[in-house]
C-alpha positions in Angstrom: -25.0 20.6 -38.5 -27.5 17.4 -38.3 -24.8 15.7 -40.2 -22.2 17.0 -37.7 -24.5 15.7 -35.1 -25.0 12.7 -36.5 -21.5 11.9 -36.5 -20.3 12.6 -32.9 -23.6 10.3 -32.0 -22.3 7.1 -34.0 -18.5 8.3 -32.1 -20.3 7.7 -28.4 -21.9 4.8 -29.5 -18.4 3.5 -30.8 -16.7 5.0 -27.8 -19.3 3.3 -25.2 -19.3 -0.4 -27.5 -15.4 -0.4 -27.6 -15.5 0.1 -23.6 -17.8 -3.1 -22.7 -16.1 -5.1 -25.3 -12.3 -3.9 -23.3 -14.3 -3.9 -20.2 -15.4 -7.9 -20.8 -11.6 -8.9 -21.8 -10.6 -7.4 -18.5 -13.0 -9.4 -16.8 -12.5 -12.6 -18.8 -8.8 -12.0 -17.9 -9.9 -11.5 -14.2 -11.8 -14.6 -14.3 -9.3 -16.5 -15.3 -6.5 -15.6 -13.2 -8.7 -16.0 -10.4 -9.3 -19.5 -11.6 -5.6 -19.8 -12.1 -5.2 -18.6 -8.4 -7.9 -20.9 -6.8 -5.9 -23.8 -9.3 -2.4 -22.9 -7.8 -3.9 -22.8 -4.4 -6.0 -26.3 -4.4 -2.9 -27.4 -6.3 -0.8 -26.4 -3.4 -2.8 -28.1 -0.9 -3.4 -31.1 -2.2 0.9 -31.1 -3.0 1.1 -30.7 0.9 -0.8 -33.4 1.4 0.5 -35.9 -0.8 4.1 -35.3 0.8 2.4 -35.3 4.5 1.7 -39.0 3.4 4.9 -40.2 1.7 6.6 -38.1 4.6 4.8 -39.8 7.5 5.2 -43.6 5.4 9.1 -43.0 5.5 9.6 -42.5 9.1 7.4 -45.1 10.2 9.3 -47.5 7.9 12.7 -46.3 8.3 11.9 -46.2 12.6 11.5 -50.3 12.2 13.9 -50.6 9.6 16.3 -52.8 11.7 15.5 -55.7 14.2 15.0 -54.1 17.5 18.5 -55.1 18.7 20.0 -54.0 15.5 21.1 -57.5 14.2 19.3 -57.1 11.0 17.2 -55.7 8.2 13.4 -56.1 8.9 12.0 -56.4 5.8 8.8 -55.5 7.3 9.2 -52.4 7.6 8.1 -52.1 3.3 4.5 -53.0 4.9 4.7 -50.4 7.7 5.4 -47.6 5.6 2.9 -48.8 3.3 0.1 -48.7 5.8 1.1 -45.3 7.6 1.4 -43.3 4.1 -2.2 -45.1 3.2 -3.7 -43.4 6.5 -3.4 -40.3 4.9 -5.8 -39.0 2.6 -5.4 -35.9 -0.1 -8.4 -33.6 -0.3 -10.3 -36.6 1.2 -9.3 -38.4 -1.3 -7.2 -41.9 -0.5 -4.2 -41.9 -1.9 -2.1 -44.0 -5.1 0.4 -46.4 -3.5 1.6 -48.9 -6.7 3.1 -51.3 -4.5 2.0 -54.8 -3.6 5.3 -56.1 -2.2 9.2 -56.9 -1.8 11.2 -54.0 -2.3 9.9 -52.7 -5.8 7.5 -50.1 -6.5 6.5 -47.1 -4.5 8.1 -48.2 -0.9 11.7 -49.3 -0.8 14.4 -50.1 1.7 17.6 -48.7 0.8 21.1 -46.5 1.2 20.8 -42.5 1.5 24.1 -40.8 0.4 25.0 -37.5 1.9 27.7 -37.5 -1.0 30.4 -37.5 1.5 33.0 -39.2 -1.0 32.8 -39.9 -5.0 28.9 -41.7 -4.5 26.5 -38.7 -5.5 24.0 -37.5 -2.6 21.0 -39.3 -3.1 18.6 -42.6 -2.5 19.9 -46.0 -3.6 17.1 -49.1 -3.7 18.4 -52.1 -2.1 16.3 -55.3 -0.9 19.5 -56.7 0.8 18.5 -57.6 5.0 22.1 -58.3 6.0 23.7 -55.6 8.0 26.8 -54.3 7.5 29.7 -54.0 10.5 29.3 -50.7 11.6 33.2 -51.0 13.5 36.4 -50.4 11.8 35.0 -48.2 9.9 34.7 -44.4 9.1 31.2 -42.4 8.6 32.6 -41.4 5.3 33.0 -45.3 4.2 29.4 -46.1 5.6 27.7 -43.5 3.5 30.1 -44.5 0.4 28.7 -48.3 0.7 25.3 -48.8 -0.9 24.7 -52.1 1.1 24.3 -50.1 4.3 20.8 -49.9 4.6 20.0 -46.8 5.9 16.5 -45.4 4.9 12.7 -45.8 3.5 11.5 -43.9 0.3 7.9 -43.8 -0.1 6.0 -42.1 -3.5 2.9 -41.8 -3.1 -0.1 -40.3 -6.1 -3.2 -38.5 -6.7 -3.2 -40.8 -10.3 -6.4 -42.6 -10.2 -8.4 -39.6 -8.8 -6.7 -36.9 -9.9 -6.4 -33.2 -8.4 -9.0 -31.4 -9.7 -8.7 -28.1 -12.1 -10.9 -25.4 -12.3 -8.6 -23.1 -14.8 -7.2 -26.0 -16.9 -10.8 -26.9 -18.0 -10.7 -24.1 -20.7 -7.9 -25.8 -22.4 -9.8 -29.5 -21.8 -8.5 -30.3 -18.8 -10.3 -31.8 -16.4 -7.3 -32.8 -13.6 -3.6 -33.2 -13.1 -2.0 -36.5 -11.9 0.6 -35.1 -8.6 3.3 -37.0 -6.8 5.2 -37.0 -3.8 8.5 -38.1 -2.3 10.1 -39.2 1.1 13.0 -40.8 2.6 13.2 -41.3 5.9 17.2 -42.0 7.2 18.5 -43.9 10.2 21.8 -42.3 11.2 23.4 -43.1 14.2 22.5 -42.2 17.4 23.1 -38.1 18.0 21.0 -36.8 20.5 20.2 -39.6 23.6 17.0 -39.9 25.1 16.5 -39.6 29.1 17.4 -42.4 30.5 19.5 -44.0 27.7 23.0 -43.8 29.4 23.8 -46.4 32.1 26.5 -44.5 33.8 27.7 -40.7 34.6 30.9 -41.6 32.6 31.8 -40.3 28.7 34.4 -41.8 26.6 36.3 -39.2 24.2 35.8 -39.7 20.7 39.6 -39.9 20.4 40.3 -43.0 22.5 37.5 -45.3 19.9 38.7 -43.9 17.1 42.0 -45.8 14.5 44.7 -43.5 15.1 45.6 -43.8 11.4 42.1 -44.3 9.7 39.8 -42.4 12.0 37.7 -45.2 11.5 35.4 -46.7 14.7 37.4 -49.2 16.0 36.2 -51.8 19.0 39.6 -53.8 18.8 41.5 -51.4 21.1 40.3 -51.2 25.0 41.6 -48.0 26.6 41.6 -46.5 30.3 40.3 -44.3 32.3 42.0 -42.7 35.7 42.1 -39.8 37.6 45.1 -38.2 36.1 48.0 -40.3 37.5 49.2 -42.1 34.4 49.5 -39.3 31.3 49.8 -42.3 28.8 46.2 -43.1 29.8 44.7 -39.7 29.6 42.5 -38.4 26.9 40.5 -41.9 26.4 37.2 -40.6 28.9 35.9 -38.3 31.6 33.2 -38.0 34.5 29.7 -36.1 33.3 27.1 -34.9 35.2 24.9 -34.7 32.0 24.8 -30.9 32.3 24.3 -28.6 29.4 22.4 -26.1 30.8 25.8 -23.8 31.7 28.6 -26.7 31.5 31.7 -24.9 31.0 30.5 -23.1 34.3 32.7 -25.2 36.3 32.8 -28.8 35.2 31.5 -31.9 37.0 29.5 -31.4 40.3 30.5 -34.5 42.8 27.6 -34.5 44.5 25.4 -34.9 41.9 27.5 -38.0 39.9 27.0 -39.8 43.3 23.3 -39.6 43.1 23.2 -41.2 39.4 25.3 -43.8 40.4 22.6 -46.5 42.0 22.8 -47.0 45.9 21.7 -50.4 44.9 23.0 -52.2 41.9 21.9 -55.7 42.3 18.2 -55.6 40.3 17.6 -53.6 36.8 19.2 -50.6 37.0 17.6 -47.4 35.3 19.5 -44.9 32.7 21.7 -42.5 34.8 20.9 -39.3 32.5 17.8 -37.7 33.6 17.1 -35.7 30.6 17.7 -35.9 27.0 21.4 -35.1 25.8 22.0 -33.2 22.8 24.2 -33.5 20.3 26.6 -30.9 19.6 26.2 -29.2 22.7 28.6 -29.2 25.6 28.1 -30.9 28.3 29.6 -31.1 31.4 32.6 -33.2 32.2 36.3 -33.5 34.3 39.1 -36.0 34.1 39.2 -36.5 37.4 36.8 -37.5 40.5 36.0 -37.1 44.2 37.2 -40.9 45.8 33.7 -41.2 47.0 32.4 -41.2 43.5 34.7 -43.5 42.4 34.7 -45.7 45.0 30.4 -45.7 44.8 31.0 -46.6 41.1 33.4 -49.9 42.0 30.6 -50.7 44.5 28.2 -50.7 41.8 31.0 -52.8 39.2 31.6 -55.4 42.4 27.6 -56.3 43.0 26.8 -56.4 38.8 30.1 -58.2 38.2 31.5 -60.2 40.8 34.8 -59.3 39.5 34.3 -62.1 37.1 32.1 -60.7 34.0 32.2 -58.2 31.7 30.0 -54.8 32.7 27.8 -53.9 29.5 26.8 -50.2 29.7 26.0 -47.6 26.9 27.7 -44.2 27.6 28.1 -41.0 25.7 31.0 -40.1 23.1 32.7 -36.3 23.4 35.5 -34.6 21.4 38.6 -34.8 23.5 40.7 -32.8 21.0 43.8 -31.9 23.8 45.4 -34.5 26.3 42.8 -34.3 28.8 38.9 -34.0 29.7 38.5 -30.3 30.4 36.1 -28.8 32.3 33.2 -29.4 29.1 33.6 -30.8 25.9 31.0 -31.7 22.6 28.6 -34.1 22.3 29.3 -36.5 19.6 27.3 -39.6 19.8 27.1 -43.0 21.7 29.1 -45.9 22.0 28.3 -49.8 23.8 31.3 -50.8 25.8 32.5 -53.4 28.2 33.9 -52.4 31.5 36.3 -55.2 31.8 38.2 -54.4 35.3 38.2 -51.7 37.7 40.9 -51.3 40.0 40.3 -49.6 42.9 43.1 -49.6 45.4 45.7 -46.2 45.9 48.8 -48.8 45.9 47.7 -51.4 43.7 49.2 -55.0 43.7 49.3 -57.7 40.7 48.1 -60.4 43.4 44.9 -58.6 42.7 44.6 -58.8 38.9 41.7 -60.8 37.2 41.4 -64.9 36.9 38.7 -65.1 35.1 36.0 -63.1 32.8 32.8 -64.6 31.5 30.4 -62.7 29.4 27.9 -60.3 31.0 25.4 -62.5 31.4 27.7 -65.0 32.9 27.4 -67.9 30.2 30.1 -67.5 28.3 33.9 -67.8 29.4 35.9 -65.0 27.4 39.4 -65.3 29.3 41.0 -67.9 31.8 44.8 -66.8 33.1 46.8 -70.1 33.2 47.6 -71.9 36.1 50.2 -73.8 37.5 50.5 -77.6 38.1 49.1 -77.8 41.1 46.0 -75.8 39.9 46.3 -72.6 41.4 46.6 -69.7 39.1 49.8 -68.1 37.7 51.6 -64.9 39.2 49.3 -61.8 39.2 51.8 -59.8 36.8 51.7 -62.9 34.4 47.7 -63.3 34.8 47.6 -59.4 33.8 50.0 -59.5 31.1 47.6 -62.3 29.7 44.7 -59.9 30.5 45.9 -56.8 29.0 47.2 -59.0 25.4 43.3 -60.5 25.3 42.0 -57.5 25.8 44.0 -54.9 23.9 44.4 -53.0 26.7 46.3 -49.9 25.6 47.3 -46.7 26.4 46.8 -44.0 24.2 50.2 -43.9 23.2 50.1 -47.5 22.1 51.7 -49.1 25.1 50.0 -51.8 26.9 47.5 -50.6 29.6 49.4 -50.6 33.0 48.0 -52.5 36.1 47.3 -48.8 37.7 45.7 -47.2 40.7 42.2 -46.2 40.8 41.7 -46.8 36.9 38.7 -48.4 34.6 40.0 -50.8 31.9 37.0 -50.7 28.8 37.0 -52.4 25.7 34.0 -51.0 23.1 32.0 -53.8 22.1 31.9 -55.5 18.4 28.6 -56.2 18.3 24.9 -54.5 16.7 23.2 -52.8 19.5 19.7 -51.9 20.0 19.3 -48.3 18.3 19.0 -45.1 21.1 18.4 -41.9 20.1 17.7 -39.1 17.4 19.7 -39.6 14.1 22.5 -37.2 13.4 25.9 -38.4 15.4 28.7 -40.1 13.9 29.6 -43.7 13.6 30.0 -45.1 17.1 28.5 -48.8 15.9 25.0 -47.7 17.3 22.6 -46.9 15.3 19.8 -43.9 16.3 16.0 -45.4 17.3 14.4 -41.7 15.9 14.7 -41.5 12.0 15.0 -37.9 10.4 13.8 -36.9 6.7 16.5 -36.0 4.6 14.4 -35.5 1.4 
């Protein structure tokens, strides 16, 4: 029996030592995948923070990445995405930027690819700071071309003070070195800020667009009437800039005669009081009360003097039948030139143009010929002359008539100061609000 006794004693004492020694693994193990967790989690934050930083770096380089009106690359904008990702700090710790300057290193100007065509989706370096003609041609082509500078990508580090590691230490780690991307894109413009648009008036998407390409095109000037010529039709419409309900009923006359300046001698304010978005419908008709109309001619006679060109900005909408319906899809924005409005129920060709100088009056664009004893040629001969400068055209192709009540644009071939949030299509203006795209 003592022997017996004996035995089951040295059995507890076994049982109780092979207990602590499972008990101890257990929390050994607990220890350590507590460290792992408190590892993953610091980890995590200081992962957020690094991209915070080469997030914030990109936009405010890719926001100044062109010249203010558009004309060119500002190679400046390296420096200011440099100093905006430097403000940010990771775990209070500044960050690793290995870039001194040009276009090398951690910041770069360069082309973002959607992979619209045979180029893969992705960032492209490239220090050129010549812009590329946004006009005749399509979005597709424009994110195919690796010399349209289009976006900022900044990488920043935690390299020389690296993120510390509480876990890793058992295996003789003291830290990990952590890195972070971002690239900032300028589209073109999408959603317009409030007062952005110059005039209640948007031109369909259709009527700017190669017929055969679909490319942008500023060589063709089109028309815009209230629905007596149906060659004409389909090229713009009157907006009252609602998207709130604006298939409820179309435009509301009252309200495009109150965005329309009763005074349009001085600086004139945008006409859209609120943002517009893109992809949204907004409200629109293809025709317009003669009060509106003639308020808008007003407005063209003071700013012009019937003798210069009328440089407005104006919204782009899908126009995908023959006319402006009662709504239709934001698309973008184009830069145009009102060349001639023509007022008058029963027009006459006495009344066509003479002469059309730039916008700011400095520059003569078109003279009509005149006759040996100075005065100018026939009206149908000075219009003829007008329409062939011009390319004036219908949307069938054939030249723009001398009609009633009609507005004779021409989109212009020129860079344009950026407006709006990125995300539209190709219009030739480029957005002022970048987006992130990686």
């Amino acid at each position: 029996m003592g022997i017996l006794y004996r035995k089951e004693g040295l059995k507890k004492e076994n049982d109780k030592g092979a207990m602590a020694i499972i008990i101890a693994l257990c929390l050994l193990f607990l220890l350590g995948f507590a460290a792992l967790a408190v590892d993953l989690s610091h980890m995590y934050v200081a992962r957020n923070e690094l991209q915070n930083a080469a997030d914030a770096g990109a936009l405010a380089g890719s926001r100044v990445l062109y010249t203010n009106e558009g004309s060119a690359v500002n190679t400046a904008a390296n420096q200011v995405a440099f100093d905006a990702a430097s403000d940010n700090l990771s775990e209070n710790v500044p960050v690793d930027i290995n870039w001194t300057a040009g276009n090398d290193g951690d910041i770069q100007r360069g082309h973002w690819s959607f992979g619209l065509g045979t180029l893969e989706k992705g960032f492209y370096p490239n220090a050129s700071t010549e812009p590329v003609d946004l006009w005749n041609a399509t979005t597709v082509e424009l994110d195919q071309n690796i010399n349209f500078i289009n976006a900022v990508k900044v990488t920043v580090r935690r390299q020389t003070t690296q993120v510390a590691s509480f876990f890793a230490t058992v295996f003789g780690h003291s830290g990990f070195e952590m890195a972070a991307d971002g690239v900032g894109y300028i589209g073109f413009a999408g959603s317009i800020e409030p007062l952005a648009v110059d005039q209640p008036i948007a031109i369909c998407a259709q009527s700017i667009r190669d017929p055969i390409t679909g490319a942008y095109t500023c060589n063709i000037g089109r028309m815009l009437n209230s629905g007596v010529n149906p060659a004409s039709q389909n090229s713009a419409g009157w907006t009252d800039f609602n998207q709130d309900n604006p298939c409820s009923g179309g435009t509301n006359a009252n309200v495009l005669k109150t965005l329309i300046p009763d005074d349009c001698s001085g600086d004139l304010d945008g006409a859209n009081p609120d943002a517009i978005i893109f992809g949204q419908d907004i409200a629109t008709t293809g025709g317009v009360d003669q009060s509106v109309f003639q308020k808008l001619y007003n407005c063209w006679l003071t700013r012009t003097e019937q003798t210069r060109i009328w440089n407005l900005t104006l919204p782009v909408i899908d126009c995908p039948g023959n006319n402006v319906t009662i709504c239709e899809e934001v698309r973008g924005a184009v830069n145009l030139n009102v060349v001639w409005i023509q007022e008058k129920t029963d027009p006459h060709c006495n009344d066509a143009p003479s002469i059309m100088y730039s916008a700011d009056g400095l520059t003569l664009l078109w003279e009509a010929q005149k006759n040996a004893d100075g005065t100018y040629v026939s009206g149908q001969t000075r219009w003829d002359s007008f329409v062939t400068f011009f390319n004036l055209q219908n949307v069938d192709g054939t030249p723009a008539p001398f009609d009633q009540k009609s507005i004779y644009f021409l989109p212009d071939c020129t860079p344009h100061e950026p407006t709006g949030l990125s995300g539209g299509e190709n219009f030739g203006i480029l957005a002022e609000i970048p987006v992130l795209v990686e």
